[in-house]
Backbone and ligand atoms as CSV (ligand in chain L), in Angstrom:
chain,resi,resn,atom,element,x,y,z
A,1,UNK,N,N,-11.798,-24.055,9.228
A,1,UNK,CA,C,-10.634,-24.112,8.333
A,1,UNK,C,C,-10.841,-23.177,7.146
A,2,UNK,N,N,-9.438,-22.293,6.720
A,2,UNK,CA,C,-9.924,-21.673,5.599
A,2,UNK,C,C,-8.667,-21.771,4.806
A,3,UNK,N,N,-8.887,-21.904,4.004
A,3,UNK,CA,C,-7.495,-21.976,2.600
A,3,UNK,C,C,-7.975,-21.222,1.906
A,4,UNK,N,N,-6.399,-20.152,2.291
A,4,UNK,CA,C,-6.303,-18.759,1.187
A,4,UNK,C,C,-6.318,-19.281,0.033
A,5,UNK,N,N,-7.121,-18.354,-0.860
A,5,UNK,CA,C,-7.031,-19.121,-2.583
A,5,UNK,C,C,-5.280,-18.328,-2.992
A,6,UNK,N,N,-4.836,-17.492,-2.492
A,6,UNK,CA,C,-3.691,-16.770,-3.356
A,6,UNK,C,C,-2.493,-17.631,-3.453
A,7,UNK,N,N,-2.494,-17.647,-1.977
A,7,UNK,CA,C,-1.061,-19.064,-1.499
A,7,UNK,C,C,-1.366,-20.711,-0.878
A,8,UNK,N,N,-2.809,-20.843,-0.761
A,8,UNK,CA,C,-3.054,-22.361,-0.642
A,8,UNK,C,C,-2.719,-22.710,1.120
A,9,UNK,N,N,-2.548,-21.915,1.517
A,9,UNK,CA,C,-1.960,-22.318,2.841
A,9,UNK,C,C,-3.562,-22.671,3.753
A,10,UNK,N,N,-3.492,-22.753,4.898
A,10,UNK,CA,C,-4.423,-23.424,5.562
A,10,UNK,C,C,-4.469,-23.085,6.477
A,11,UNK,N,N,-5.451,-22.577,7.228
A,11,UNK,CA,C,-5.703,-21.858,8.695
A,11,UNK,C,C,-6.881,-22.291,8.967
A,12,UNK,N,N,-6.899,-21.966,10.897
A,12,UNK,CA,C,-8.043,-21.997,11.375
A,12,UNK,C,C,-9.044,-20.908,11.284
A,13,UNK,N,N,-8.608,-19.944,11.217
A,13,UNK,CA,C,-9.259,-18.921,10.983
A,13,UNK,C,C,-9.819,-18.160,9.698
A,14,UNK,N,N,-10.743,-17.596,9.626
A,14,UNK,CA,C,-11.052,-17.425,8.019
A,14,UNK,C,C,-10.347,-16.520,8.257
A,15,UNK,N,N,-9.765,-15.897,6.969
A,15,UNK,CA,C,-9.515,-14.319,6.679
A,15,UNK,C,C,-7.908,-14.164,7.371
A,16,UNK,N,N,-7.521,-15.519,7.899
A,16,UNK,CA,C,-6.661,-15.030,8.829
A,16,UNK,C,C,-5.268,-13.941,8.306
A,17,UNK,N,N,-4.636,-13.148,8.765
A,17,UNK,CA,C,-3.850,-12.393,8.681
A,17,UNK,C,C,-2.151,-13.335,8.356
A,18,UNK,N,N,-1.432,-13.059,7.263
A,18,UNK,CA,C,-0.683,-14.008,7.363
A,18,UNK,C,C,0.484,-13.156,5.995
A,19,UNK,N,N,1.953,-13.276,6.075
A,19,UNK,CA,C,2.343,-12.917,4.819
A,19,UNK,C,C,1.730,-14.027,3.535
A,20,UNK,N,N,1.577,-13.478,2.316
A,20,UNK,CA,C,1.202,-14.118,1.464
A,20,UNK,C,C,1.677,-14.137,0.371
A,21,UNK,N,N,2.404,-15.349,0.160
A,21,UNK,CA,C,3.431,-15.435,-0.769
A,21,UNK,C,C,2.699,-16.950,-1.552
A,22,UNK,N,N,3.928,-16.989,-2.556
A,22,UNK,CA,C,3.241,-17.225,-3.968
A,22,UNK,C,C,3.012,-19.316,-3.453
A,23,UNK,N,N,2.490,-19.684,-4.202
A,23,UNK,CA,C,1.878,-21.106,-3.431
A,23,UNK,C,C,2.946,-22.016,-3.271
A,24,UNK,N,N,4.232,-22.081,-4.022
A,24,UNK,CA,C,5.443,-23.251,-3.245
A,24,UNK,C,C,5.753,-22.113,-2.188
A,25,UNK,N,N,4.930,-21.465,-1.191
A,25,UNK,CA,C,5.622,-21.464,0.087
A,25,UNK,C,C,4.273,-22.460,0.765
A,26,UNK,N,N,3.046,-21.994,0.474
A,26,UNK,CA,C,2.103,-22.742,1.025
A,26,UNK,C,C,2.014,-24.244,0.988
A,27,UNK,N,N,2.458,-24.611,-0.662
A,27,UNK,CA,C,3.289,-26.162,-0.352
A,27,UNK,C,C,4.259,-26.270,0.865
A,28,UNK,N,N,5.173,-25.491,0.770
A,28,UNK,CA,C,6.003,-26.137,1.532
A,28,UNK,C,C,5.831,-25.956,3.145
A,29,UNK,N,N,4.632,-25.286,3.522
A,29,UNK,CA,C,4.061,-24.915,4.870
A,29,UNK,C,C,3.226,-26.119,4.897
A,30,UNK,N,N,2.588,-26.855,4.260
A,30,UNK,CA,C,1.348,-27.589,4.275
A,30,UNK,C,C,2.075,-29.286,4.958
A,31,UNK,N,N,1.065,-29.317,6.397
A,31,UNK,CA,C,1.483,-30.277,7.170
A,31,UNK,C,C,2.231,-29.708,8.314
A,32,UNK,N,N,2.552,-28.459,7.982
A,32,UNK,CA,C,3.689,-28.280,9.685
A,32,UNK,C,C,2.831,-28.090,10.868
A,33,UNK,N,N,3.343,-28.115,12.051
A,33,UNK,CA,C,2.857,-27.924,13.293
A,33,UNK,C,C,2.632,-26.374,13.512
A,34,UNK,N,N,1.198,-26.353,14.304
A,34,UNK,CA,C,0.423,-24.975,14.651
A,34,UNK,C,C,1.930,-24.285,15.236
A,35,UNK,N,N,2.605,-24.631,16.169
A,35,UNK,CA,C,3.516,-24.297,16.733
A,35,UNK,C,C,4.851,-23.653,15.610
A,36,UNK,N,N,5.205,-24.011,14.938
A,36,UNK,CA,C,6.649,-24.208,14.219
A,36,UNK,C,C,5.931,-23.086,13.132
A,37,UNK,N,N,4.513,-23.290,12.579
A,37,UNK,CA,C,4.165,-21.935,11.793
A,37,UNK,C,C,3.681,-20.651,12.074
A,38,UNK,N,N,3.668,-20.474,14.057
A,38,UNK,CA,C,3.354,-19.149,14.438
A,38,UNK,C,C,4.973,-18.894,14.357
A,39,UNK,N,N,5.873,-20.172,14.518
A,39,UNK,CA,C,6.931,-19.116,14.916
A,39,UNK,C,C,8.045,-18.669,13.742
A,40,UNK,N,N,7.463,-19.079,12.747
A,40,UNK,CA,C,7.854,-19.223,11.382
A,40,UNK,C,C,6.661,-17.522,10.907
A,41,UNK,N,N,5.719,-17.436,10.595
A,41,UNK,CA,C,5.168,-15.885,10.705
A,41,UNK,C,C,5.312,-15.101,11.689
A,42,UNK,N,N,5.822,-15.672,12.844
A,42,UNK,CA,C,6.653,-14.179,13.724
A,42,UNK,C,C,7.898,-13.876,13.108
A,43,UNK,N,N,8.795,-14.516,12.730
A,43,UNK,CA,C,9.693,-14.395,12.316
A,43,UNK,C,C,9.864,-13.803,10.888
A,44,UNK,N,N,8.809,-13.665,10.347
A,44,UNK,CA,C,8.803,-12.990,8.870
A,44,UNK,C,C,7.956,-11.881,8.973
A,45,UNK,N,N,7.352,-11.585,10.177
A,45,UNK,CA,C,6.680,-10.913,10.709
A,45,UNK,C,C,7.803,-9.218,10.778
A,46,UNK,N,N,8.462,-10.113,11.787
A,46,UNK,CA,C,9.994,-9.488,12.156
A,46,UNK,C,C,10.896,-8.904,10.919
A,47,UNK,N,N,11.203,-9.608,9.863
A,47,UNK,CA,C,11.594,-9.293,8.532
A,47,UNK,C,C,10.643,-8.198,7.844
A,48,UNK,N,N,9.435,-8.117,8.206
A,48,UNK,CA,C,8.768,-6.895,7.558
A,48,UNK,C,C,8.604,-5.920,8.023
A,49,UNK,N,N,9.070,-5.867,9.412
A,49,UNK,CA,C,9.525,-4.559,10.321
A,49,UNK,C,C,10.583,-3.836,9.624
A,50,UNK,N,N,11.677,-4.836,9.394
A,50,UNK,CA,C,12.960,-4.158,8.949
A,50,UNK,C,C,13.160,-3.547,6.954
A,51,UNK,N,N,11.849,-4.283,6.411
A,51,UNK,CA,C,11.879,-3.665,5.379
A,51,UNK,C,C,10.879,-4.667,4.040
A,52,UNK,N,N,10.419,-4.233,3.065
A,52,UNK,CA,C,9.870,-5.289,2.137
A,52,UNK,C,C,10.275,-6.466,1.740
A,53,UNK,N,N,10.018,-7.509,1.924
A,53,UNK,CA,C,10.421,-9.009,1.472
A,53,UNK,C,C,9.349,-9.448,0.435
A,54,UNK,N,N,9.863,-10.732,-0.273
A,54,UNK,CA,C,9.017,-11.385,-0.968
A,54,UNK,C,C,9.808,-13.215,-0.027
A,55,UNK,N,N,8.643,-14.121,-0.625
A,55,UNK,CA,C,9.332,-15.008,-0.073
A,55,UNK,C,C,8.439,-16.315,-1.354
A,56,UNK,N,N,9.564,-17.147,-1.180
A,56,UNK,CA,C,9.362,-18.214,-2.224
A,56,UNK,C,C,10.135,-19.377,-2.025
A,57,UNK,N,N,9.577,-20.802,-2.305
A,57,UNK,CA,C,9.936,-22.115,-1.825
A,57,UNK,C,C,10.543,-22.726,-2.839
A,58,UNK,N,N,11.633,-23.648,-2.350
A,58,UNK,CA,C,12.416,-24.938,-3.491
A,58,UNK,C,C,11.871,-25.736,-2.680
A,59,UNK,N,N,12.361,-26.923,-3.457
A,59,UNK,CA,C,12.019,-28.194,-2.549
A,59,UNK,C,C,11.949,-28.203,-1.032
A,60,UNK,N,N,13.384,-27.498,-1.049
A,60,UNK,CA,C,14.087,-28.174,0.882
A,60,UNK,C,C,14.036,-26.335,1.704
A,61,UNK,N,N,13.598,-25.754,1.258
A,61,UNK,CA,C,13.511,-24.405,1.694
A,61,UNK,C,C,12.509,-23.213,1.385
A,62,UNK,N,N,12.291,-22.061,2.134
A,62,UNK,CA,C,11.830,-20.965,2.039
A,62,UNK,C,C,12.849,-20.279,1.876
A,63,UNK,N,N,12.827,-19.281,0.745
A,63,UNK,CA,C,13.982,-18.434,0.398
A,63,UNK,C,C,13.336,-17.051,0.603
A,64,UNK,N,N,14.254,-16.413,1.954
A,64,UNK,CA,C,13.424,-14.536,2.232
A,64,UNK,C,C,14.213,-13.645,1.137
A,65,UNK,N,N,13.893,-12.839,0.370
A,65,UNK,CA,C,14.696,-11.947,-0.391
A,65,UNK,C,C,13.982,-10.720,-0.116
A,66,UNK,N,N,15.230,-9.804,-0.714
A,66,UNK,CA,C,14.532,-8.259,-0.732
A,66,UNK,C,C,14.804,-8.278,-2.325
A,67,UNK,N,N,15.682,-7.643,-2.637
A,67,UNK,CA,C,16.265,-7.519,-4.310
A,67,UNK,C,C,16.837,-9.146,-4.435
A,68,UNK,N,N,17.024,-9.079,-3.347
A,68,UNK,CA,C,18.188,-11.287,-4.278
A,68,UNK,C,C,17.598,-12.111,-2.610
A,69,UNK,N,N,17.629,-13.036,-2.251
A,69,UNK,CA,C,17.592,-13.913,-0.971
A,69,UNK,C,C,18.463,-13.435,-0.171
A,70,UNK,N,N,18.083,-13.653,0.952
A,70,UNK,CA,C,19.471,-13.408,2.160
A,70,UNK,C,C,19.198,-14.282,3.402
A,71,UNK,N,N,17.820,-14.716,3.245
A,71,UNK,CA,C,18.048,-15.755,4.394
A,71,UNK,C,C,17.196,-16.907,4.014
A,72,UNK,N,N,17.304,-18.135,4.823
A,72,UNK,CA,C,16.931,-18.845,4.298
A,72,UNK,C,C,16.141,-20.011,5.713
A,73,UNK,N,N,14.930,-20.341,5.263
A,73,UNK,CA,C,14.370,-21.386,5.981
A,73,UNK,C,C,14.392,-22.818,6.270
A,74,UNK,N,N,15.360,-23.232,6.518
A,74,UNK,CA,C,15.489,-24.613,5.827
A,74,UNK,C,C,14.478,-25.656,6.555
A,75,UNK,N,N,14.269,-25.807,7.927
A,75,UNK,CA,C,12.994,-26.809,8.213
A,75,UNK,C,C,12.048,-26.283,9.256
A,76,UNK,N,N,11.170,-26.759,9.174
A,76,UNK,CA,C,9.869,-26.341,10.738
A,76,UNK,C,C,9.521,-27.909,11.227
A,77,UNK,N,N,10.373,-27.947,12.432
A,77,UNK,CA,C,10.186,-28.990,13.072
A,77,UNK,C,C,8.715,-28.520,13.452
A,78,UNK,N,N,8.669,-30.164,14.805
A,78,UNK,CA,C,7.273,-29.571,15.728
A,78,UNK,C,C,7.487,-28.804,16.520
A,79,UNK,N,N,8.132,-28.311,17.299
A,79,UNK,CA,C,8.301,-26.928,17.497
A,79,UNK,C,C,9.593,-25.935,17.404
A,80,UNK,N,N,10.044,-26.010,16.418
A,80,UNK,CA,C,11.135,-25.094,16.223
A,80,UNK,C,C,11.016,-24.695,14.816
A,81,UNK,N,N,12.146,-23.519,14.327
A,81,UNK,CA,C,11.873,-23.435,12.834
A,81,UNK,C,C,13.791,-23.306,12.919
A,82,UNK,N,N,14.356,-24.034,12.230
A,82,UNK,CA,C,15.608,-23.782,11.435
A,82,UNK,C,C,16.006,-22.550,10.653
A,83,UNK,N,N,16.820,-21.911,11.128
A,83,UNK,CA,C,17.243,-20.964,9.504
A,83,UNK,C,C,18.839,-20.583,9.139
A,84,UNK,N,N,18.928,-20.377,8.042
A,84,UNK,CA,C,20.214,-19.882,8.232
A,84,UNK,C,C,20.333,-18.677,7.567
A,85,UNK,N,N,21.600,-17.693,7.837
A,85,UNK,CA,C,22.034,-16.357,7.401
A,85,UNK,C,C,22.955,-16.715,6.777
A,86,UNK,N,N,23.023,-16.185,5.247
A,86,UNK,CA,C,25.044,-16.408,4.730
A,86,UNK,C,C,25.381,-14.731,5.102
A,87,UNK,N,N,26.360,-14.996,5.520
A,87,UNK,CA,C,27.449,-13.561,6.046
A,87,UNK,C,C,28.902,-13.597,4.881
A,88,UNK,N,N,29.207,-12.912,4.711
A,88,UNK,CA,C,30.392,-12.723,3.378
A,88,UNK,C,C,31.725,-12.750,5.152
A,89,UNK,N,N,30.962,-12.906,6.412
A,89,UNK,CA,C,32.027,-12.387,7.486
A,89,UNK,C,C,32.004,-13.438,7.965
A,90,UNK,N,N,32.691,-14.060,9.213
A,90,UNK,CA,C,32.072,-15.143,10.304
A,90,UNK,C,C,32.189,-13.986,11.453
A,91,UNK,N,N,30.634,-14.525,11.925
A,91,UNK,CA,C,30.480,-13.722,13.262
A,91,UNK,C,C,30.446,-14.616,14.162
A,92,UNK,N,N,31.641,-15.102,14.462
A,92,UNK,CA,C,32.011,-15.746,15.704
A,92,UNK,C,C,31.541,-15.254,17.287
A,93,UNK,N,N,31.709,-13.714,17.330
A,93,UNK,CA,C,31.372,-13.722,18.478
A,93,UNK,C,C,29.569,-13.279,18.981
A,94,UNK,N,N,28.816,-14.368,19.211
A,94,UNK,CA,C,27.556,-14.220,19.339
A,94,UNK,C,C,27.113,-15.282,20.258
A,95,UNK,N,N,25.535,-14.998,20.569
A,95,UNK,CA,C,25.166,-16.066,21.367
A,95,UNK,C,C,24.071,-16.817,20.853
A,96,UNK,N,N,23.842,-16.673,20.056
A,96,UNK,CA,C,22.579,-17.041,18.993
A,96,UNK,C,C,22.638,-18.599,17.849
A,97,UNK,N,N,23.872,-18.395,17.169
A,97,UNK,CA,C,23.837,-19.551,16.090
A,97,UNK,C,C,24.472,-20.531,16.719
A,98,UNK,N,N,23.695,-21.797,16.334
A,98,UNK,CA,C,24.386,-23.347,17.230
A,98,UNK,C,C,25.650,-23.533,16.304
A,99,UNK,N,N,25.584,-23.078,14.855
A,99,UNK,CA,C,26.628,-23.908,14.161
A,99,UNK,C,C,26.562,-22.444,12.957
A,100,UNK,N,N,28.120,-22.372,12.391
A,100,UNK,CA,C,28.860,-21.442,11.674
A,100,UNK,C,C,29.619,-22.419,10.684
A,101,UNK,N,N,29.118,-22.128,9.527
A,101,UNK,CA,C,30.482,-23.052,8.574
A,101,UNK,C,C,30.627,-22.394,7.079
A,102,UNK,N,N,31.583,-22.695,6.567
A,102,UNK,CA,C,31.396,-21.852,5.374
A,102,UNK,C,C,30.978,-22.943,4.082
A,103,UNK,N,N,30.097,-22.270,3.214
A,103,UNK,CA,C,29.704,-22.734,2.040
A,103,UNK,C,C,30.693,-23.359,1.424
A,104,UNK,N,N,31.109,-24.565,1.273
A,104,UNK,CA,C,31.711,-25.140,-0.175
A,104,UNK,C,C,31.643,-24.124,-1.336
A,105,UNK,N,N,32.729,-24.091,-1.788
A,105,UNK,CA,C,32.663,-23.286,-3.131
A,105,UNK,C,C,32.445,-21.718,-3.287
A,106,UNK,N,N,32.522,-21.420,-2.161
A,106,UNK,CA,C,32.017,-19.703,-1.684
A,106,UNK,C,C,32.271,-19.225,-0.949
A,107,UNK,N,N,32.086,-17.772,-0.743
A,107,UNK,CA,C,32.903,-16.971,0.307
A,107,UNK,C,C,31.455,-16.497,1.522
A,108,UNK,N,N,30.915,-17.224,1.496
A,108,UNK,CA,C,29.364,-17.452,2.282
A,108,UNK,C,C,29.641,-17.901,3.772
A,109,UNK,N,N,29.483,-17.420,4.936
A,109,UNK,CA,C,29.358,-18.137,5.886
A,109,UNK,C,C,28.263,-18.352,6.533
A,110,UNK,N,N,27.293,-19.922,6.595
A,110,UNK,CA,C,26.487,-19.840,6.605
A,110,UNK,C,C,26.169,-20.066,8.620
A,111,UNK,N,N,25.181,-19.097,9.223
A,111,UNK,CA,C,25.140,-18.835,10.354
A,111,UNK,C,C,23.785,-19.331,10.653
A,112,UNK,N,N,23.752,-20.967,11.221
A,112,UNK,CA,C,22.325,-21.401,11.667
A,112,UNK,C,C,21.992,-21.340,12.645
A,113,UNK,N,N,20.852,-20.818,12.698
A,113,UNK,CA,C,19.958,-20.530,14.057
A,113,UNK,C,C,18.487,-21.128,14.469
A,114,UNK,N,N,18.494,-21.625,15.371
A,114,UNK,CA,C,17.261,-22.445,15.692
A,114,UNK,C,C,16.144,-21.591,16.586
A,115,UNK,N,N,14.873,-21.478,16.262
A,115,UNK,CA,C,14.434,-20.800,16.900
A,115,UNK,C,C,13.083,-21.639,17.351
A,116,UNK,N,N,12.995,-21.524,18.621
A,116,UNK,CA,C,12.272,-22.468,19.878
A,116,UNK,C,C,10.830,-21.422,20.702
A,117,UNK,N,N,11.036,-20.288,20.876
A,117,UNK,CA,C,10.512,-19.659,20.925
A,117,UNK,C,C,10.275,-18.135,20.278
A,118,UNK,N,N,9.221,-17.149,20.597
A,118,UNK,CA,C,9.912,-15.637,19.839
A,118,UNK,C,C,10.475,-14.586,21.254
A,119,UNK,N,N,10.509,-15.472,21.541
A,119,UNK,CA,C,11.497,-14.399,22.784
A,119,UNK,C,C,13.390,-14.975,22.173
A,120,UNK,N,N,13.294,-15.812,21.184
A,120,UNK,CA,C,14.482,-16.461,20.920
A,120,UNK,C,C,14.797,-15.558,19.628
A,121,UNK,N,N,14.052,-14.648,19.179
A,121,UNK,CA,C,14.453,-13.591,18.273
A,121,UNK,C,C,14.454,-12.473,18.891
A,122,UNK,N,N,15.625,-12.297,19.939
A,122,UNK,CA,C,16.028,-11.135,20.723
A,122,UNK,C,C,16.444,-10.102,19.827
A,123,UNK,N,N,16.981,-8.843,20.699
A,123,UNK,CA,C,17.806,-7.887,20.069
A,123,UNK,C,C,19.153,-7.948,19.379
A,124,UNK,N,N,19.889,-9.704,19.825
A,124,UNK,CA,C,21.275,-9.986,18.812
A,124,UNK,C,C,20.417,-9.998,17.146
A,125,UNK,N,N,19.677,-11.269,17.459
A,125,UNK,CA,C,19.256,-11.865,16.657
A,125,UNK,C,C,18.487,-10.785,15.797
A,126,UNK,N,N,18.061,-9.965,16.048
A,126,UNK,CA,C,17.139,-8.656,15.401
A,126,UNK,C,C,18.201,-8.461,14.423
A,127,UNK,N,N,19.567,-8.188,15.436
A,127,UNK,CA,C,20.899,-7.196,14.592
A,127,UNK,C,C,20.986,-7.757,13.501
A,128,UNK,N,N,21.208,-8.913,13.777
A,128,UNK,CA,C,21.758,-10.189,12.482
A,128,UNK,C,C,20.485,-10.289,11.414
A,129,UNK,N,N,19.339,-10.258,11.729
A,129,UNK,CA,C,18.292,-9.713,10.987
A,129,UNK,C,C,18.543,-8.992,9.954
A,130,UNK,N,N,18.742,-7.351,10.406
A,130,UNK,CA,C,19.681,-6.181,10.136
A,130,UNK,C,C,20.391,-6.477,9.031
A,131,UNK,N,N,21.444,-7.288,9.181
A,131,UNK,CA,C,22.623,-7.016,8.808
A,131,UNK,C,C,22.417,-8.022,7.630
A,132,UNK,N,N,21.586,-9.180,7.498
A,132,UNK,CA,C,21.224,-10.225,6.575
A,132,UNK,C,C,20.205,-9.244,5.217
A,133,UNK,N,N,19.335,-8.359,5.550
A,133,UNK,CA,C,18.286,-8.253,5.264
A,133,UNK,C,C,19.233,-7.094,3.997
A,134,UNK,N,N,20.032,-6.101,5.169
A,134,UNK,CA,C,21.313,-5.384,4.014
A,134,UNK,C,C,21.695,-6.038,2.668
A,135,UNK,N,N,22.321,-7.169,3.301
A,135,UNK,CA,C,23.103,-7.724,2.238
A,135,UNK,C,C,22.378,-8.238,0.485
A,136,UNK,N,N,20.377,-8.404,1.310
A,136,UNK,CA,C,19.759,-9.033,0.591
A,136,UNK,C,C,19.393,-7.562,-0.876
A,137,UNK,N,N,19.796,-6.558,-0.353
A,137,UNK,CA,C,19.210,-5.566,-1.091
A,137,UNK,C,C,20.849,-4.814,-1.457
A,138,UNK,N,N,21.815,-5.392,-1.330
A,138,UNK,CA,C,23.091,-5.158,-1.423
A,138,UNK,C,C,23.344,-5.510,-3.257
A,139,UNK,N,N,22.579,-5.685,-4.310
A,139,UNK,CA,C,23.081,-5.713,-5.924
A,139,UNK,C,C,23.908,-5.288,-6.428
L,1,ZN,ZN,ZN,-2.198,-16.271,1.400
């Protein structure tokens, strides 16, 4: 077992390779399933392909930003990780999000997606990546 001193998080591995963000993400990682946190660092993994992120925790979430947030983590089951995209659009036509609704009070449509495996962050899901990650650096 090794716990990074920067973010507190907890691995089997010393030294292990991991994004490293500030310690309410490592709070809010601490206790999840081996499963739900590879697929939770593939997935931010994926976000650092498409460009620089920082990432930081509230209570009930991981918030990904570039210049402002654009996507958001909301749970890591035992094996899945929750997230959602706000879109200023509804992208109705897709095969990816179980559920589309718009924010109370805002012109946000928030687009949740469950992800079960990383073959479940295909090439739609990349796009929407894309197109989230824009908006996050959109000021
Ligand atoms: Zn760390």
């Amino acid at each position: 077992m090794w716990e990074c001193p920067l973010c507190n998080r907890i691995f089997k591995n010393n030294h292990q390779s991991h994004f490293c963000a500030d310690k309410s993400v490592g709070d809010f990682l601490t206790g999840k399933s081996d499963s739900s946190l590879a697929l939770f660092d593939y997935f931010i993994s994926k976000f650092e392909e498409i460009g620089p992120i920082k990432l930081y925790a509230t209570k009930s979430m991981v918030v990904i930003a570039a210049d402002i947030g654009f996507a958001y983590v909301i749970n890591l089951g035992k094996s899945f990780v929750d997230v959602v995209l706000p879109f200023k659009e509804l992208h109705e036509d897709n095969l990816c999000f179980r559920k589309m609704a718009l924010v109370p009070g805002s012109n946000d449509y928030n687009h949740h997606l469950r992800i079960m495996y990383k073959e479940d962050i295909n090439e739609e899901v990349f796009e929407f990546m894309k197109k989230a990650y824009a908006k996050g650096k959109n000021v």
